[in-house]
C-alpha positions, 0 to 999 in steps of 0.5 A, a space after each residue: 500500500 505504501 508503495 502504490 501511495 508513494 507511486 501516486 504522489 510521485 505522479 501527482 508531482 511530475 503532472 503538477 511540474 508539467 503543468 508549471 513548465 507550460 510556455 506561454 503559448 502552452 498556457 493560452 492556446 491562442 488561435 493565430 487569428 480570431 473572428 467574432 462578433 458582439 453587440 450591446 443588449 440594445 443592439 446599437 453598438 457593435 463589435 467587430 473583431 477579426 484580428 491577428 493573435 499576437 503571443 509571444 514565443 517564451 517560457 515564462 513571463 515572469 513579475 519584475 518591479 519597475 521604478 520611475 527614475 530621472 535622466 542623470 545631468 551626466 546622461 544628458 550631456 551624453 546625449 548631446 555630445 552624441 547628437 550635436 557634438 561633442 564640444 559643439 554645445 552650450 548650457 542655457 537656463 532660465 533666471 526668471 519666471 513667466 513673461 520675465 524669463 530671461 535666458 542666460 548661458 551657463 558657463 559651468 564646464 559640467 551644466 546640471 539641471 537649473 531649478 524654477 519654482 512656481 506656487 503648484 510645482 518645482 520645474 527642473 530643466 537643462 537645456 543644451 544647444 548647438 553653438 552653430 546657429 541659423 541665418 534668424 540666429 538660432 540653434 540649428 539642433 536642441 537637447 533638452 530634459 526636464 522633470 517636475 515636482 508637484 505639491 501635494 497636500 500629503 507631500 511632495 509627490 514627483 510627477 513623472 514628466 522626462 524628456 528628451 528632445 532634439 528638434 531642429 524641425 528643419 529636415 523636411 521629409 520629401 526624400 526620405 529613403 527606405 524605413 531598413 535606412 532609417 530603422 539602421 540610423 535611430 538603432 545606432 543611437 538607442 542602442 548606445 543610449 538606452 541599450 534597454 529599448 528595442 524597435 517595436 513598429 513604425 507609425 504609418 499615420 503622419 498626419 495624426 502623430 503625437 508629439 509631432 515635431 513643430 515646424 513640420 507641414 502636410 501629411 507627406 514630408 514628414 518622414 518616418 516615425 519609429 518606435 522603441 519599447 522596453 523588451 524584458 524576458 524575450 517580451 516587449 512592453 507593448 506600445 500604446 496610443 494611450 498616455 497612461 495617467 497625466 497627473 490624477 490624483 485619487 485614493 490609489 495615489 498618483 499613477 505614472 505616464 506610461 515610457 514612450 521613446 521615439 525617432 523620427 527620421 526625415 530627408 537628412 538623418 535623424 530630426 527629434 528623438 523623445 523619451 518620456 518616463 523612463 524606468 529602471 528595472 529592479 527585482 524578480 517578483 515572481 518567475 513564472 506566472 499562470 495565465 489564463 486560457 485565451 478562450 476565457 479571456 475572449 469571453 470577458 471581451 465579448 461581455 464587456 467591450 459592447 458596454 464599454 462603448 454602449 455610452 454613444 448609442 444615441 449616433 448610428 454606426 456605433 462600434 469598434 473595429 478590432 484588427 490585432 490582438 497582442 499578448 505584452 507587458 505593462 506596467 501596472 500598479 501594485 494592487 496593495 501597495 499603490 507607490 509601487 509598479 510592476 510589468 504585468 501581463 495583459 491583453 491589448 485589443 488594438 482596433 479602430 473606432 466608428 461614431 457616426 459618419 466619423 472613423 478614428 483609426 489611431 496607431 495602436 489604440 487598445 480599445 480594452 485592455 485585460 489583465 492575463 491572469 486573472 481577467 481584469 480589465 485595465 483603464 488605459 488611459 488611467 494605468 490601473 
C-alpha cells in the first residue's frame, strides 16, 4: 500500500511540474487569428473583431518591479555630445519666471539641471544647444530634459514628466529613403543610449502623430516615425496610443505616464528623438506566472467591450473595429501597495473606432485592455 501511495504522489508531482513548465503559448492556446462578433443588449453598438493573435514565443513571463527614475545631468550631456557634438554645445537656463524669463548661458564646464519654482510645482530643466546657429540666429539642433515636482497636500509627490528632445524641425521629409535606412540610423543611437529599448513598429499615420515635431507641414514630408519599447524576458512592453495617467490624483495615489521613446527620421538623418518616463528595472517578483486560457479571456471581451462603448448609442454606426490582438507587458500598479509598479501581463485589443459618419483609426489604440491572469480589465488611459 505504501508503495502504490508513494507511486501516486510521485505522479501527482511530475503532472503538477508539467503543468508549471507550460510556455506561454502552452498556457493560452491562442488561435493565430480570431473572428467574432458582439453587440450591446440594445443592439446599437457593435463589435467587430477579426484580428491577428499576437503571443509571444517564451517560457515564462515572469513579475519584475519597475521604478520611475530621472535622466542623470551626466546622461544628458551624453546625449548631446552624441547628437550635436561633442564640444559643439552650450548650457542655457532660465533666471526668471513667466513673461520675465530671461535666458542666460551657463558657463559651468559640467551644466546640471537649473531649478524654477512656481506656487503648484518645482520645474527642473537643462537645456543644451548647438553653438552653430541659423541665418534668424538660432540653434540649428536642441537637447533638452526636464522633470517636475508637484505639491501635494500629503507631500511632495514627483510627477513623472522626462524628456528628451532634439528638434531642429528643419529636415523636411520629401526624400526620405527606405524605413531598413532609417530603422539602421535611430538603432545606432538607442542602442548606445538606452541599450534597454528595442524597435517595436513604425507609425504609418503622419498626419495624426503625437508629439509631432513643430515646424513640420502636410501629411507627406514628414518622414518616418519609429518606435522603441522596453523588451524584458524575450517580451516587449507593448506600445500604446494611450498616455497612461497625466497627473490624477485619487485614493490609489498618483499613477505614472506610461515610457514612450521615439525617432523620427526625415530627408537628412535623424530630426527629434523623445523619451518620456523612463524606468529602471529592479527585482524578480515572481518567475513564472499562470495565465489564463485565451478562450476565457475572449469571453470577458465579448461581455464587456459592447458596454464599454454602449455610452454613444444615441449616433448610428456605433462600434469598434478590432484588427490585432497582442499578448505584452505593462506596467501596472501594485494592487496593495499603490507607490509601487510592476510589468504585468495583459491583453491589448488594438482596433479602430466608428461614431457616426466619423472613423478614428489611431496607431495602436487598445480599445480594452485585460489583465492575463486573472481577467481584469485595465483603464488605459488611467494605468490601473
Amino acid at each position: 500500500m505504501k508503495r502504490w501511495m508513494a507511486l501516486a504522489l510521485c505522479l501527482l508531482c511530475a503532472l503538477c511540474l508539467t503543468a508549471s513548465a507550460q510556455s506561454i503559448p502552452e498556457q493560452v492556446q491562442a488561435p493565430e487569428r480570431v473572428q467574432g462578433t458582439y453587440q450591446s443588449p440594445t443592439g446599437r453598438t457593435t463589435v467587430s473583431l477579426d484580428a491577428q493573435v499576437v503571443v509571444p514565443q517564451v517560457a515564462a513571463m515572469p513579475l519584475v518591479e519597475v521604478f520611475p527614475r530621472l535622466f542623470e545631468a551626466a546622461e544628458v550631456r551624453a546625449f548631446a555630445d552624441l547628437m550635436i557634438g561633442e564640444g559643439a554645445w552650450e548650457a542655457w537656463y532660465y533666471s526668471e519666471l513667466g513673461m520675465e524669463a530671461k535666458q542666460e548661458q551657463d558657463t559651468d564646464p559640467q551644466p546640471g539641471y537649473h531649478l524654477n519654482q512656481y506656487p503648484t510645482v518645482d520645474d527642473h530643466a537643462m537645456y543644451l544647444q548647438s553653438k552653430d546657429k541659423n541665418e534668424k540666429g538660432h540653434a540649428t539642433s536642441k537637447v533638452s530634459a526636464t522633470y517636475i515636482i508637484m505639491h501635494s497636500n500629503k507631500d511632495k509627490v514627483q510627477y513623472h514628466s522626462l524628456d528628451y528632445s532634439l528638434n531642429t524641425c528643419q529636415n523636411q521629409g520629401r526624400d526620405i529613403g527606405s524605413l531598413e535606412a532609417a530603422r539602421t540610423q535611430a538603432d545606432a543611437v538607442v542602442g548606445r543610449m538606452f541599450p534597454d529599448m528595442v524597435f517595436f513598429a513604425t507609425d504609418p499615420d503622419h498626419a495624426d502623430l503625437p508629439d509631432r515635431c513643430l515646424g513640420q507641414n502636410g501629411q507627406g514630408d514628414y518622414g518616418h516615425r519609429l518606435y522603441y519599447v522596453r523588451k524584458h524576458a524575450g517580451v516587449p512592453v507593448t506600445h500604446v496610443y494611450q498616455q497612461g495617467a497625466s497627473g490624477i490624483m485619487d485614493q490609489y495615489g498618483y499613477e505614472i505616464p506610461y515610457e514612450k521613446l521615439f525617432v523620427d527620421v526625415g530627408e537628412n538623418g535623424i530630426f527629434q528623438i523623445r523619451y518620456k518616463n523612463p524606468l529602471t528595472v529592479g527585482d524578480t517578483l515572481q518567475t513564472s506566472t499562470r495565465l489564463l486560457p485565451f478562450s476565457q479571456v475572449l469571453e470577458v471581451f465579448a461581455r464587456l467591450a459592447p458596454l464599454k462603448y454602449a455610452s454613444s448609442e444615441s449616433e448610428k454606426n456605433n462600434g469598434i473595429q478590432i484588427h490585432q490582438v497582442v499578448l505584452g507587458y505593462m506596467v501596472l500598479q501594485m494592487r496593495d501597495q499603490p507607490t509601487r509598479y510592476q510589468l504585468v501581463p495583459v491583453w491589448d485589443f488594438m482596433g479602430s473606432r466608428t461614431i457616426g459618419k466619423e472613423r478614428y483609426d489611431f496607431f495602436q489604440y487598445a480599445h480594452l485592455t485585460i489583465n492575463a491572469m486573472d481577467g481584469t480589465v485595465i483603464d488605459r488611459d488611467l494605468g490601473y
